[in-house]
C-alpha beads as a LAMMPS data file, in Angstrom:
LAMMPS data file: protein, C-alpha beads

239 atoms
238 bonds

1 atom types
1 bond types

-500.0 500.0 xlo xhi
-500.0 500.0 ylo yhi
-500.0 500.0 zlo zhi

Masses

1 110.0

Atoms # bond

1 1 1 14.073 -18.698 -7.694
2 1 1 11.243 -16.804 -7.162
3 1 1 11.343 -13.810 -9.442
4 1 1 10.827 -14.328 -12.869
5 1 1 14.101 -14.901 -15.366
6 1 1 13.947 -11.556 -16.742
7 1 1 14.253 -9.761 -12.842
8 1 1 17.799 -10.158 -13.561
9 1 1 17.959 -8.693 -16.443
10 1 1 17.214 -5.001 -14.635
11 1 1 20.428 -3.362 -12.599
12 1 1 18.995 -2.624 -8.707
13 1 1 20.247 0.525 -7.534
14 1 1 20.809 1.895 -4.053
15 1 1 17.958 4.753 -3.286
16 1 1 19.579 7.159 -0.678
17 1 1 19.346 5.598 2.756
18 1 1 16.207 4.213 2.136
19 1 1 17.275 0.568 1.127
20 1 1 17.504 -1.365 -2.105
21 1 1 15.262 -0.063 -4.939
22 1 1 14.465 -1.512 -8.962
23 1 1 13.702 0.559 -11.728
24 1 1 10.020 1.063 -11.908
25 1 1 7.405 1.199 -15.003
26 1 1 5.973 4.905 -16.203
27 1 1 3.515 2.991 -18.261
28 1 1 -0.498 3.899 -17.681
29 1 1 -3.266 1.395 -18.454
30 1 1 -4.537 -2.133 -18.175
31 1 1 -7.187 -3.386 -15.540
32 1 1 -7.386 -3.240 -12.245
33 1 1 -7.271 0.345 -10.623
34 1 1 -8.763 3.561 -10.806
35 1 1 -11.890 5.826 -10.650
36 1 1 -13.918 3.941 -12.536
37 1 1 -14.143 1.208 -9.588
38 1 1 -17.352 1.481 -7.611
39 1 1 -16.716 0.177 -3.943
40 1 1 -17.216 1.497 -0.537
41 1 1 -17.188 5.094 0.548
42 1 1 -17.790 4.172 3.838
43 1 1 -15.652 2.151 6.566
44 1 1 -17.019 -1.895 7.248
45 1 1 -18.923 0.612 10.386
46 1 1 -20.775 2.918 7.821
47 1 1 -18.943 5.809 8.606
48 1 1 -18.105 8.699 5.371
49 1 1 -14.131 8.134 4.667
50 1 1 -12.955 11.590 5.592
51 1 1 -13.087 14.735 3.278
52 1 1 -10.369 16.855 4.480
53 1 1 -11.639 21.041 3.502
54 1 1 -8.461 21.154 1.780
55 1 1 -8.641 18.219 -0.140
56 1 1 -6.723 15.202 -0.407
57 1 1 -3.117 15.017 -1.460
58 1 1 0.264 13.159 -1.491
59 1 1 2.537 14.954 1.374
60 1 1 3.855 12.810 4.087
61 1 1 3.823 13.981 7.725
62 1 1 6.832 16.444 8.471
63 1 1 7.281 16.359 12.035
64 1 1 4.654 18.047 13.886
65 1 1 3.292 19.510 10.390
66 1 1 0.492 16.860 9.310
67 1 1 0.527 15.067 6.265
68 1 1 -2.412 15.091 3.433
69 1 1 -5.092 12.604 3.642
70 1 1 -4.922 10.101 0.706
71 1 1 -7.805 9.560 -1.259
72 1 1 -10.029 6.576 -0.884
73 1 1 -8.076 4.781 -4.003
74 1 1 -10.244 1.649 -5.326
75 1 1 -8.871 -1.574 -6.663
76 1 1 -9.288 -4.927 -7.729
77 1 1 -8.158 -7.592 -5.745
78 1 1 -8.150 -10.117 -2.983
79 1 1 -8.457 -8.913 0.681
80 1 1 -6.044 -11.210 3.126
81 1 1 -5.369 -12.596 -0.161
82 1 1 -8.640 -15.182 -0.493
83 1 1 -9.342 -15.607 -3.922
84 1 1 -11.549 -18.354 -3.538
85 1 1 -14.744 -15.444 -3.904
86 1 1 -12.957 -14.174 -6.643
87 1 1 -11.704 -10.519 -7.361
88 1 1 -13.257 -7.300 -5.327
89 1 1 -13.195 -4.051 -5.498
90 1 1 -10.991 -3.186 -2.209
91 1 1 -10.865 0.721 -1.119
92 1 1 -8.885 2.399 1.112
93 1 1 -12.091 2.921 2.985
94 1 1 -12.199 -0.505 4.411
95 1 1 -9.311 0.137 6.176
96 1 1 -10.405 3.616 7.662
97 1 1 -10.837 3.273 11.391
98 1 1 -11.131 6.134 12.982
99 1 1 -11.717 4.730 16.162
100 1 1 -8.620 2.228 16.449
101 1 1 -11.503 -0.712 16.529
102 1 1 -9.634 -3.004 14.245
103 1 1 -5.652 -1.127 13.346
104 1 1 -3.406 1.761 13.915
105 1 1 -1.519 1.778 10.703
106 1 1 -1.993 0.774 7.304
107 1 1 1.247 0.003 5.882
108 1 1 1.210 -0.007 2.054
109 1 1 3.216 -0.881 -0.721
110 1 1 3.855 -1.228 -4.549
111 1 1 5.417 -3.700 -6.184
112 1 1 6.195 -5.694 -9.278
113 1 1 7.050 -9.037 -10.165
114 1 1 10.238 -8.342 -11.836
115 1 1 11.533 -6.578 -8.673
116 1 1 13.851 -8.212 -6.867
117 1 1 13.905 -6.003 -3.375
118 1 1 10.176 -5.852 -3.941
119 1 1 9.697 -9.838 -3.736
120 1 1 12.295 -9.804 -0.868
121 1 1 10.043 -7.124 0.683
122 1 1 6.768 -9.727 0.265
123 1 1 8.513 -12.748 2.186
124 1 1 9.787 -10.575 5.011
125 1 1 5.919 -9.045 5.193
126 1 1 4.696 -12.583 5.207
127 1 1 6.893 -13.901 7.791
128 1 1 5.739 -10.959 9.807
129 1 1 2.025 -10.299 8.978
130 1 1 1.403 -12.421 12.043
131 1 1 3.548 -9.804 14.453
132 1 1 2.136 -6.688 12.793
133 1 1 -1.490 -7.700 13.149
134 1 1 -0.683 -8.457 16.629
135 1 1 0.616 -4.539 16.468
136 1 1 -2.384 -2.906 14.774
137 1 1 -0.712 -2.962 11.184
138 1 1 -2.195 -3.752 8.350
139 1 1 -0.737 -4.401 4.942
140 1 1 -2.337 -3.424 1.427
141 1 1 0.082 -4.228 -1.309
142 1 1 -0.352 -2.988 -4.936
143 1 1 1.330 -5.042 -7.963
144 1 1 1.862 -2.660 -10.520
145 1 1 4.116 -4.863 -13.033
146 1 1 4.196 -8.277 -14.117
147 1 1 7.124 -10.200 -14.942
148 1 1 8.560 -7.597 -17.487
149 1 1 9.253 -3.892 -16.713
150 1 1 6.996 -1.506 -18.083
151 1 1 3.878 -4.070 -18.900
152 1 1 1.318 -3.698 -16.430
153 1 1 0.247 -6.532 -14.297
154 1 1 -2.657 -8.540 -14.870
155 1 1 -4.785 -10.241 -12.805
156 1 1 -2.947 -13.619 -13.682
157 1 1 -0.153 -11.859 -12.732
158 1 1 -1.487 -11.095 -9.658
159 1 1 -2.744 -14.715 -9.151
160 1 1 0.993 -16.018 -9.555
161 1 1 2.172 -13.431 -7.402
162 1 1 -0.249 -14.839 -4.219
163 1 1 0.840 -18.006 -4.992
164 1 1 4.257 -17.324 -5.068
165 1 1 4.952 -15.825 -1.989
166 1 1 1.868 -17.458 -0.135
167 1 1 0.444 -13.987 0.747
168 1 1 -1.315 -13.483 3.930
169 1 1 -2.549 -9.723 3.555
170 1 1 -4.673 -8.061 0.889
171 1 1 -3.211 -8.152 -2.772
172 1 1 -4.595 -6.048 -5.635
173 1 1 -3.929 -4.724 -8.888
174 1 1 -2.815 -1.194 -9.775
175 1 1 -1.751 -1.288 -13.609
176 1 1 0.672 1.107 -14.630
177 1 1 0.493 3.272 -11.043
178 1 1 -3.511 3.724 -12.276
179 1 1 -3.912 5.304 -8.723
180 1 1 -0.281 5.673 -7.115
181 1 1 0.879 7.632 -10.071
182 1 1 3.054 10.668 -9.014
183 1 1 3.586 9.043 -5.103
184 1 1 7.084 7.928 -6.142
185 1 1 9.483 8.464 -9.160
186 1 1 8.548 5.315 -11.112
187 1 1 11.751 4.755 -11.915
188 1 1 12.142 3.113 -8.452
189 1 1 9.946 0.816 -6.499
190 1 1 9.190 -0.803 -4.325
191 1 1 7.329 2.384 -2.740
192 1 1 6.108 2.211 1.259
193 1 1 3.985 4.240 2.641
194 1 1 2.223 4.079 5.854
195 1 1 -1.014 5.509 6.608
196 1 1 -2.744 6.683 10.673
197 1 1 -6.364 4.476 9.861
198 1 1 -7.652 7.046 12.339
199 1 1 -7.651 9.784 9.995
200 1 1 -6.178 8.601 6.215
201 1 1 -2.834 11.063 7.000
202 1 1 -0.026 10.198 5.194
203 1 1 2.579 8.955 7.944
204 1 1 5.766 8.562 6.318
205 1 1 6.705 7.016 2.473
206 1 1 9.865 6.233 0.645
207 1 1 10.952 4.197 -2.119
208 1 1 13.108 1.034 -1.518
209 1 1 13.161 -1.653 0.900
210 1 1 15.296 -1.785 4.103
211 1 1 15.635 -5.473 4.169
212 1 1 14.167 -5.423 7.849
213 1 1 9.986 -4.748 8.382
214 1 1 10.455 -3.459 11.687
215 1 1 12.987 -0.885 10.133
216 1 1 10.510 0.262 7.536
217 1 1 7.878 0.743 9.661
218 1 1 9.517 2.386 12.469
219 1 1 9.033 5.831 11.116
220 1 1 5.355 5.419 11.089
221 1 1 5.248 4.409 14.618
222 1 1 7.554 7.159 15.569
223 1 1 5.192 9.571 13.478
224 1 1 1.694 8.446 14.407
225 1 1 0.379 11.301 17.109
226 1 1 -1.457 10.948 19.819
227 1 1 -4.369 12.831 18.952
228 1 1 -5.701 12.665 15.169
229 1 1 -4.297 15.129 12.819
230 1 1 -7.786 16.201 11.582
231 1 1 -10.951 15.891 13.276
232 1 1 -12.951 12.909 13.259
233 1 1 -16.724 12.841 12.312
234 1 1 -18.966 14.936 14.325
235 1 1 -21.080 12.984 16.819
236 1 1 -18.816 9.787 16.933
237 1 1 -17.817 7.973 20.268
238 1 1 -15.219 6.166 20.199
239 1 1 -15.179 3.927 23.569

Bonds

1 1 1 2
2 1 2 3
3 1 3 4
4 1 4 5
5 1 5 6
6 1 6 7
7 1 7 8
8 1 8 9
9 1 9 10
10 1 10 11
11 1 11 12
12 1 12 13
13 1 13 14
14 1 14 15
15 1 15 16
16 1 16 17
17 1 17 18
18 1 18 19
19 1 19 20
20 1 20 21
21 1 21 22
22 1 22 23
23 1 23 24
24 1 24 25
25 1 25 26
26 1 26 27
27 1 27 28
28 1 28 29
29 1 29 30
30 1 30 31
31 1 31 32
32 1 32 33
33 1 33 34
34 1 34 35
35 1 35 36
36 1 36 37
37 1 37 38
38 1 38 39
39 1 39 40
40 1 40 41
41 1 41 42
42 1 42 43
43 1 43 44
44 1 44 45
45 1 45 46
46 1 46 47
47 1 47 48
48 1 48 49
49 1 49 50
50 1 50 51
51 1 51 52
52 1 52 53
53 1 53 54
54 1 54 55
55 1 55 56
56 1 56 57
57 1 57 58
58 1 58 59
59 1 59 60
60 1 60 61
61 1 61 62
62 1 62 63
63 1 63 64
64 1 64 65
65 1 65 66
66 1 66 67
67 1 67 68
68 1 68 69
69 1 69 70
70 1 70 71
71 1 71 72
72 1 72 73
73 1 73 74
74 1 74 75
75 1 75 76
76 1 76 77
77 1 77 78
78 1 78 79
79 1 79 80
80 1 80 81
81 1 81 82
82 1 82 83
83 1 83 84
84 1 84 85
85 1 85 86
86 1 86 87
87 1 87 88
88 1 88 89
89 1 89 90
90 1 90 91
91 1 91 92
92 1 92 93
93 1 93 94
94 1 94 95
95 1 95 96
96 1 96 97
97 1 97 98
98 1 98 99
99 1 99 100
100 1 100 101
101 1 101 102
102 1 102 103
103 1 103 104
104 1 104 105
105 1 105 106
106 1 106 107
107 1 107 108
108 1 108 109
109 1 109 110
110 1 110 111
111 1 111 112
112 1 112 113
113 1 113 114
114 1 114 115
115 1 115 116
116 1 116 117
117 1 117 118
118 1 118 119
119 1 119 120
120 1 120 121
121 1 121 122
122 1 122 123
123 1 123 124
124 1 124 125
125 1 125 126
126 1 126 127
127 1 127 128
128 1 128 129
129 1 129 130
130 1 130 131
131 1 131 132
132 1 132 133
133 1 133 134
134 1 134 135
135 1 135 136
136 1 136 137
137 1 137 138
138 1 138 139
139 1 139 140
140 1 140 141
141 1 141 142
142 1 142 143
143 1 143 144
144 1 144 145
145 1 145 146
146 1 146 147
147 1 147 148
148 1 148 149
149 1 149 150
150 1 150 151
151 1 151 152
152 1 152 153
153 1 153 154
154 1 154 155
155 1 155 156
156 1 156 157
157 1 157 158
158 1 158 159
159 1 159 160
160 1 160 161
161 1 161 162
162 1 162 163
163 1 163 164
164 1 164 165
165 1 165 166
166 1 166 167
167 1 167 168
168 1 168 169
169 1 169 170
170 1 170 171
171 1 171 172
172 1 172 173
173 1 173 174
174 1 174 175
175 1 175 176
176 1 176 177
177 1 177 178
178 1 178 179
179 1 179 180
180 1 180 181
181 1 181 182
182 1 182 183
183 1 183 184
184 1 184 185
185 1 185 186
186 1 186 187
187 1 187 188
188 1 188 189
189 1 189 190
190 1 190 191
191 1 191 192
192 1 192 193
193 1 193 194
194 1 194 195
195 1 195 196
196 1 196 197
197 1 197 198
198 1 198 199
199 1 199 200
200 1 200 201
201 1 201 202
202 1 202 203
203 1 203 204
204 1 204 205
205 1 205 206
206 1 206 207
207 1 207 208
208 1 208 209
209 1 209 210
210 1 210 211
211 1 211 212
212 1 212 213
213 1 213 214
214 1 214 215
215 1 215 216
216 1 216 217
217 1 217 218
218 1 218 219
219 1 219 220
220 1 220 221
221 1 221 222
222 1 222 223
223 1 223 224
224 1 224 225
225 1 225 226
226 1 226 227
227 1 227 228
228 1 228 229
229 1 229 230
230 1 230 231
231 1 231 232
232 1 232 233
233 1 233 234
234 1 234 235
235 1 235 236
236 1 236 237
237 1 237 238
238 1 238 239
């Protein structure tokens, strides 16, 4: 099995229509998220990640009303899940792209090891990563507990977790909801949220897992506008 012996020990609940969700951890601490990070401000082109005048917050898109632009959150971690050069600091700014160069969407989501839907959640995101690339999507997942609810994950944790489920996308550590702290009531996970690269808006997010990936990211699609949300940085050309 998978999950760790004690995953059974926690009831899952149904989460509105969203899908199958766990009780989540309210603890704060550990390694492995957080301001104190250094990493890049800028995108792998050197371009600022966005500063929105009104700052950056936590409100998904409501159609045609935009949604805030999450912050450039750091973490350590693994990006597509390569530990051999051991952990790095991985920002949201390496996934900013406002010109559509490399993705569309980055899809991301929290999870913890005792979390049954949320390891469910991992295989079907594996089995897919291949598709999604193909699609412009990709995946930053966040391990926020280890094996036991309420004890943040470590970065054996995380290790185990990689190994587990033979991750394909970038893994990384946030401790206690370090950074994703009051996205999501705690008390459920796992949290998705999806994110238009061009900008950093906040697509769509919920809490719980669909059992399908094309179901949980067809809101995002169905959100995503045409034109950017916000404006993009003065003097760029996008080709």
């Amino acid at each position: 099995m998978k999950t760790p012996s004690l995953a059974s020990a926690f009831a899952l609940v149904l989460v509105g229509a969203t899908g199958i969700a766990c009780g989540g951890s309210t603890a704060n601490g550990g390694a492995g998220g957080g301001a104190q990070l250094t990493g890049h401000d800028t995108n792998p082109d050197g371009v600022p990640y966005p500063m929105p005048p009104g700052g950056y917050g936590r409100t998904p898109r409501s159609g045609s009303a935009p949604g805030s632009v999450m912050q450039n959150f750091k973490f350590l971690g693994y990006p597509d899940a390569d530990e051999s050069k051991g952990l790095q600091t991985v920002g949201l700014a390496d996934f900013y792209d406002p010109c559509n160069k490399r993705f569309k969407i980055l899809h991301v989501t929290v999870a913890a090891a005792w979390c049954e839907p949320c390891n469910q959640e991992t295989d079907a995101i594996v089995a897919a990563e291949a598709d999604l690339a193909s699609k412009g999507v990709a995946v930053l997942q966040a391990l926020d507990d280890g094996p036991v609810q309420g004890q943040p994950a470590t970065v054996s944790d995380l290790d185990f977790w990689i190994a587990d489920h033979k991750s394909n996308f970038t893994e990384v550590l946030d401790p206690g909801l370090q950074n994703f702290s009051g996205f999501f009531d705690a008390a459920a996970i796992p949290w998705n949220a999806d994110l238009d690269v061009r900008t950093m808006e906040i697509l769509d997010a919920s809490v719980g897992w669909s059992g399908d990936v094309a179901t949980e990211l067809q809101p995002a699609h169905g959100a995503l506008p045409g034109d950017p949300s916000y404006p993009l940085p003065a003097g760029l050309k996008c080709q």
